[in-house]
C-alpha positions in Angstrom: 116.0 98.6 110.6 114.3 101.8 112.1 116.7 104.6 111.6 116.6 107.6 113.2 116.8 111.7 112.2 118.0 113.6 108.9 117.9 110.5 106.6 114.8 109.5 107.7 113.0 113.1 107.8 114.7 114.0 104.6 112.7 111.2 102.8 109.6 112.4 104.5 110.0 115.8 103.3 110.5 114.5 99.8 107.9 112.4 100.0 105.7 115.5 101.2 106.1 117.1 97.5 104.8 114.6 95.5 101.4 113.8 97.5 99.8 115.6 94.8 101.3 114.5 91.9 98.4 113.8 89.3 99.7 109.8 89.8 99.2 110.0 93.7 95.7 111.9 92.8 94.4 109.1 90.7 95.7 106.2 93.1 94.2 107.2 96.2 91.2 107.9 94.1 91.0 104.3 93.5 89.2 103.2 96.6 89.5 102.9 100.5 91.6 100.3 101.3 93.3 96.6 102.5 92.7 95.9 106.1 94.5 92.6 108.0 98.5 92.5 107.8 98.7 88.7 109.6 100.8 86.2 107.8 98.6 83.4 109.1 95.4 82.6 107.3 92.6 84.6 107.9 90.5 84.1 111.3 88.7 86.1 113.7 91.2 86.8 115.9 93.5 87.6 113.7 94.3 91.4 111.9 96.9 92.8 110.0 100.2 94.4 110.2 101.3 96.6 113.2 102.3 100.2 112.9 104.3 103.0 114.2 103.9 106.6 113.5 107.2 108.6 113.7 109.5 105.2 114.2 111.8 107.0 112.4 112.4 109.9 114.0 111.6 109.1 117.7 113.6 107.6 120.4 111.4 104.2 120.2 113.7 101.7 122.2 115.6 100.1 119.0 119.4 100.3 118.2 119.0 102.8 115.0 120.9 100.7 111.8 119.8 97.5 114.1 117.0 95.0 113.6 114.6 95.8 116.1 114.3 93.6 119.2 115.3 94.8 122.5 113.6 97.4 124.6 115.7 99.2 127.1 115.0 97.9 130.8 113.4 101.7 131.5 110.7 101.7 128.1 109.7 98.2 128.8 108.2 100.0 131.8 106.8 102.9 130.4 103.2 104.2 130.6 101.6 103.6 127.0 101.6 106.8 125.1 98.9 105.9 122.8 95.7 106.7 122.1 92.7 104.2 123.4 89.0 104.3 122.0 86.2 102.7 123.0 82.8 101.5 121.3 84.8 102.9 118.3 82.5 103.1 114.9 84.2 100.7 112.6 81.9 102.3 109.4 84.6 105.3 110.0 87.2 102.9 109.5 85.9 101.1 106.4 86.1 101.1 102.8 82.8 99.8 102.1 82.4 102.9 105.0 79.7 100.2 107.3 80.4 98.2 110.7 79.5 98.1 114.2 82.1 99.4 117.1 85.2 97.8 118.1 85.0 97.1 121.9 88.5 98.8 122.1 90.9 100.6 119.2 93.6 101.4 120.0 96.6 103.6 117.9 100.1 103.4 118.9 102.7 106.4 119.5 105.6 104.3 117.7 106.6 101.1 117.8 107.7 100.7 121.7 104.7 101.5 122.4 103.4 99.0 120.0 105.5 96.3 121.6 104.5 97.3 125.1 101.0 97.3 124.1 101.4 93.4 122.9 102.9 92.5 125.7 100.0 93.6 127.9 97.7 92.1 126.1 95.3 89.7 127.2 96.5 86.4 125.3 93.2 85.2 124.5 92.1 88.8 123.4 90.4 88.6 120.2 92.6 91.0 117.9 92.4 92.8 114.5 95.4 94.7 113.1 93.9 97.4 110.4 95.4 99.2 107.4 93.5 101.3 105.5 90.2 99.1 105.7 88.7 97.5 102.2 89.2 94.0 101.6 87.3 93.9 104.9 83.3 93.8 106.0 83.1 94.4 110.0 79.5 93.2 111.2 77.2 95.6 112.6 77.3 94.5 115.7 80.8 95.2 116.2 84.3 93.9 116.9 84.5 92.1 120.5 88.2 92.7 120.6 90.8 94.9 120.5 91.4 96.8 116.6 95.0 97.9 116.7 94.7 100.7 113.8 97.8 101.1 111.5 96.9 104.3 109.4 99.7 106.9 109.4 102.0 104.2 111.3 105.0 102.2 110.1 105.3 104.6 106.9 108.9 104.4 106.1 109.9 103.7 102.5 113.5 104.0 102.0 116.2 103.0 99.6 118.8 100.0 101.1 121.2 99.2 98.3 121.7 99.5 94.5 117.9 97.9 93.4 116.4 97.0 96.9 113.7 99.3 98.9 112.5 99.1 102.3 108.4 99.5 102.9 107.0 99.3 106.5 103.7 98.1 106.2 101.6 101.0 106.1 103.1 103.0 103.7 100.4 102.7 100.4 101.4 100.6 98.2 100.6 103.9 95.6 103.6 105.5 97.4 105.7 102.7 97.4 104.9 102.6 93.7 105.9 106.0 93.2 109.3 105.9 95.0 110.6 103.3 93.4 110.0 104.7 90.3 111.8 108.2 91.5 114.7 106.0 92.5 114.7 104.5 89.1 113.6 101.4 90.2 111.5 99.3 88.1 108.9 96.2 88.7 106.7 97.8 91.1 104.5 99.9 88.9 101.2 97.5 89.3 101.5 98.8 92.9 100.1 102.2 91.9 96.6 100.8 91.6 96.3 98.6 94.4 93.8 100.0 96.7 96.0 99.0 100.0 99.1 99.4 102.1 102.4 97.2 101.9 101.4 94.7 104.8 97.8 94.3 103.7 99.4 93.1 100.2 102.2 90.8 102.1 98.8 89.5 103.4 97.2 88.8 100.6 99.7 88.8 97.9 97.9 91.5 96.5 98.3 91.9 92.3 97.5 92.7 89.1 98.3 92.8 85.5 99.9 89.5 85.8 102.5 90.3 88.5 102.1 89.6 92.7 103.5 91.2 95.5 105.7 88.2 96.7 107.4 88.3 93.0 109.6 91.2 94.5 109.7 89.7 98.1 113.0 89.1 99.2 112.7 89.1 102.8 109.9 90.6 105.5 109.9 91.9 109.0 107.3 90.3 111.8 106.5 91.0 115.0 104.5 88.2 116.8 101.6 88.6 119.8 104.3 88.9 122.5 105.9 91.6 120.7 108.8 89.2 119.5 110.9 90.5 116.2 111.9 88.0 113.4 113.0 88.5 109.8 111.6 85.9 107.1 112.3 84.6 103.4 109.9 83.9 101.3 110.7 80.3 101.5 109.1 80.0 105.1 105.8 80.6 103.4 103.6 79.3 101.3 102.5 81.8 99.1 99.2 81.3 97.0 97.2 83.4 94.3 95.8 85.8 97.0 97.1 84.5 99.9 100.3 84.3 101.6 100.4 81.3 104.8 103.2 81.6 107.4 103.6 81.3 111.0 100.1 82.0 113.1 100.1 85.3 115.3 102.6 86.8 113.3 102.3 90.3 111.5 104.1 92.0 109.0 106.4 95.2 110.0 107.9 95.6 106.6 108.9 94.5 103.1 112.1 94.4 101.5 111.8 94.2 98.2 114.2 93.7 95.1 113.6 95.1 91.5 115.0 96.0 88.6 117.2 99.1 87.0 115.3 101.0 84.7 113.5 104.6 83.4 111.8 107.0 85.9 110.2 108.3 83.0 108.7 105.6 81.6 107.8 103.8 84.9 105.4 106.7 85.7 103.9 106.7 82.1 102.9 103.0 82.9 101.2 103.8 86.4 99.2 106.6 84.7 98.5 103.9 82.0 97.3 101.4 84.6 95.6 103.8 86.8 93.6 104.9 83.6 92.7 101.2 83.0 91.4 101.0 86.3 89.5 104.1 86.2 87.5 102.9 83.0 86.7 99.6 84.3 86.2 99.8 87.9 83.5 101.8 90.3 86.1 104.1 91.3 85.1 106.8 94.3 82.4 104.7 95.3 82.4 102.7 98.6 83.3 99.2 98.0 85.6 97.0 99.4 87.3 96.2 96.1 87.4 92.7 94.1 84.9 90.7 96.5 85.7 87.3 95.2 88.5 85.6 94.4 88.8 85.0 90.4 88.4 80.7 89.9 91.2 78.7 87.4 90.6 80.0 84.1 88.1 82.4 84.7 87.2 85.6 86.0 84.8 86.1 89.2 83.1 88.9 87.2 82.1 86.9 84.1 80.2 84.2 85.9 78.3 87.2 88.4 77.2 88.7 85.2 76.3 85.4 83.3 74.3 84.6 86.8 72.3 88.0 85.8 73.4 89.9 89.0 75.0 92.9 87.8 72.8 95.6 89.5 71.1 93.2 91.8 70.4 94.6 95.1 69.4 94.3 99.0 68.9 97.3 100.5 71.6 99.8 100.3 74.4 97.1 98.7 74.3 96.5 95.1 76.3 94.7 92.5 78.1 97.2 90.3 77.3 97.9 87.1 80.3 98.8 86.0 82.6 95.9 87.8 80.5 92.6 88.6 82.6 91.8 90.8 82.6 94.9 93.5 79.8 95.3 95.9 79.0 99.0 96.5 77.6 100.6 99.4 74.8 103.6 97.7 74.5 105.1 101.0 72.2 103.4 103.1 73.9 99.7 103.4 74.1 97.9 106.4 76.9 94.8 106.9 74.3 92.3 107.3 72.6 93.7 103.7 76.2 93.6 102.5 77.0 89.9 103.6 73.7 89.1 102.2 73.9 90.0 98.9 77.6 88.4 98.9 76.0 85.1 100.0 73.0 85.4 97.1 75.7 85.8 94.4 78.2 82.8 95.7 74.8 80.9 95.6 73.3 82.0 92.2 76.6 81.3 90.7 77.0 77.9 91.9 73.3 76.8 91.2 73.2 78.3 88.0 76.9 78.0 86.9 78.4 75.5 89.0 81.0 77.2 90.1 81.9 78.1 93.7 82.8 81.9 94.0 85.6 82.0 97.5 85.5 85.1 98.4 88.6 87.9 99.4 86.9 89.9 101.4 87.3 89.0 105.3 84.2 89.1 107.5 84.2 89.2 111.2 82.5 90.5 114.1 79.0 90.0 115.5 75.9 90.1 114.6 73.3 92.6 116.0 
C-alpha cells in the first residue's frame, strides 16, 4: 500500500505544478486546519492520524505493492531517525495560532520510524496525533504528552483502479479535491473547501454542501498504539454527522475512496464555485479554528449565536465573528483560556435564552496554567 520510486515521485512532481493553481490558492486560503486523526471518540489521550514523510520513496521496512505490516528483524532495531522537541509552542501549531507547549513533539522520518516510535512508547503516555491544527484549542498550559505531528507526512494521493483513489491522511483534503478532479473523477469537489487533511476528515466525517466524507469511504487504513496495521470497511464504524466511532487507539493511515466518472472541466468550475461561497460567507485568513459548534437537528449553530445577540461579543483577544456566528477568531492578543471562555458564554447564552444546547466540534485538551 506504500509503493516505492518512479510512480510514486512522478505523482509528486505533478502534484508540484499545480500548488499554485488559483483553486489550490483560494483553498489553503480558507483557514489553518483539522487536528486529531483517531477513529475512537475524542479524549485526551487521544490525537489524530499518523504520518510519514517520503513513505513513498524511502526504504521504510514495507513490502512495496503490500499492505504494510512487517518490519524487517534489522529496522525494528533501528535508532529513530526523527526529529524530537521539547516544551514545543503549540500556538505555532494552531489554527486559532494559541496554546501552551507540548511536553514532547515529536515528527517522524517515515513510517518505520513511525512504527518504532509506537512501539517505544510508554503505554500510558498521554498522546495527540496532529494534522494541520484547527478544529483544535490546546490550553495554555500545554500538552502533558507526547504530540506526534503529521504535517508534510503520509501525503500520497494516487490513482488505484478505474474510479477509486488512494489518500494518506495528511494529504489536504484541497489536494485530494484537485486530483481527483485531474483524474476525471467526480464526487469529491466539497473537499476543496474543507479546511483539513484526509485523516482529520475520516475523524470527523468532515462535510459540506450536503455531502460527508464517509459517502466516498470504501475502506481505511489504521495503525493502532503498538504500531499494529489493519484495513477497515465502513461497516466496522459507526459513522455520525461529525463524527466517525471505531475501535479505540486506532488512527487513520489512509482512505480509499470511490467516486464517480465525470468532467475535469466542470469539476474544477464547481470548487471555484464553492470556494467563492465560502469566501463570501466565512472569516477567511483570519485565525479561527473553523465551525466551533456542531449545527443542532433542523437548525444551524450560527442562527441561534446570532439570535442569542453574540455576534461580535468578546473576551479579550477572542471574538465572535461578524461575518460567521459560528467561528471564534483570535484578533491577535487571545489566549486559550479567553478562547474556551467565550465558547462556554455562547453554549450558555444560547441555552438560557434559546433553549437549545450548542455541542461543540472543536476538541479541547491540555492544562490549565
Amino acid at each position: 500500500m506504500l509503493p516505492r520510486g518512479s510512480p510514486a515521485n512522478g505523482e509528486r512532481k505533478r502534484e508540484g505544478k499545480h500548488e499554485q493553481s488559483k483553486i489550490g490558492s483560494l483553498a489553503y486560503g480558507l483557514w489553518g486546519i483539522l487536528a486529531a486523526f483517531s477513529t475512537s471518540s475524542a479524549t485526551d489521550k487521544q490525537g489524530r492520524g499518523p504520518a510519514t514523510g517520503h513513505a513513498a520513496t524511502r526504504a521504510s521496512g514495507f513490502d512495496a505493492g503490500n499492505p504494510p505490516g512487517r518490519m524487517s528483524a534489522a529496522l525494528a532495531m533501528q535508532k529513530l531517525q526523527g526529529e524530537t522537541r521539547y516544551a514545543e509552542p503549540m500556538a505555532a501549531h494552531t489554527s486559532w495560532r494559541v496554546g501552551g507547549p507540548a511536553r514532547r513533539f515529536y515528527l517522524p522520518a517515515d513510517m518505520a520510524d513511525l512504527v518504532e516510535f509506537l512501539r517505544r512508547l510508554d503505554p500510558d503516555e498521554p498522546l495527540l496525533w496532529l494534522g494541520l491544527g484547527s478544529n483544535l484549542l490546546i490550553r495554555d498550559g500545554g500538552f502533558p504528552g507526547t504530540v506526534i505531528a503529521t504535517q508534510g507526512r503520509l501525503n500520497l494521493v494516487r490513482r488505484l483502479g478505474e474510479r477509486t483513489i488512494r489518500a494518506e491522511a495528511g494529504v489536504s483534503c484541497a489536494r485530494a479535491a484537485r486530483f481527483a478532479a485531474r483524474e476525471g473523477l467526480i464526487g469529491l469537489e466539497f473537499f476543496a473547501g474543507i479546511p483539513g487533511t484526509v485523516g482529520g476528515a475520516l475523524a470527523m466525517n468532515a462535510g459540506a454542501f450536503g455531502t460527508e466524507t464517509w459517502d466516498a469511504v470504501v475502506k481505511v487504513e489504521t495503525v493502532d498504539r503498538r504500531g499494529r496495521f489493519r484495513e477497515r470497511r465502513p461497516g466496522e464504524y459507526e459513522i455520525g454527522y461529525r463524527q466517525a466511532k471505531g475501535p479505540s487507539d486506532e488512527w487513520f493511515l489512509a482512505a480509499h475512496l470511490e467516486l464517480e466518472l465525470g468532467d475535469a472541466g466542470a469539476a474544477r468550475e464547481d470548487m471555484r464555485r464553492l470556494l467563492e461561497r465560502r469566501a463570501a460567507s466565512q472569516p477567511i485568513g483570519l485565525a479561527s479554528c473553523g465551525s466551533v459548534f456542531r449545527n443542532p437537528p433542523g437548525d444551524y449553530a450560527a442562527r441561534l449565536i446570532e439570535a442569542a445577540g453574540l455576534k461580535g461579543c468578546r473576551i479579550g483577544g477572542a471574538q465572535v465573528s461578524e461575518k460567521h456566528a459560528n467561528f471564534i477568531i483570535n484578533t491577535g492578543t487571545a489566549t486559550a483560556a479567553e478562547i474556551e471562555e467565550l465558547i462556554e458564554l455562547v453554549q450558555r447564552r444560547v441555552a438560557d435564552t434559546l433553549g437549545v444546547h450548542l455541542l461543540p466540534e472543536v476538541r479541547v485538551l491540555g492544562q490549565t496554567e
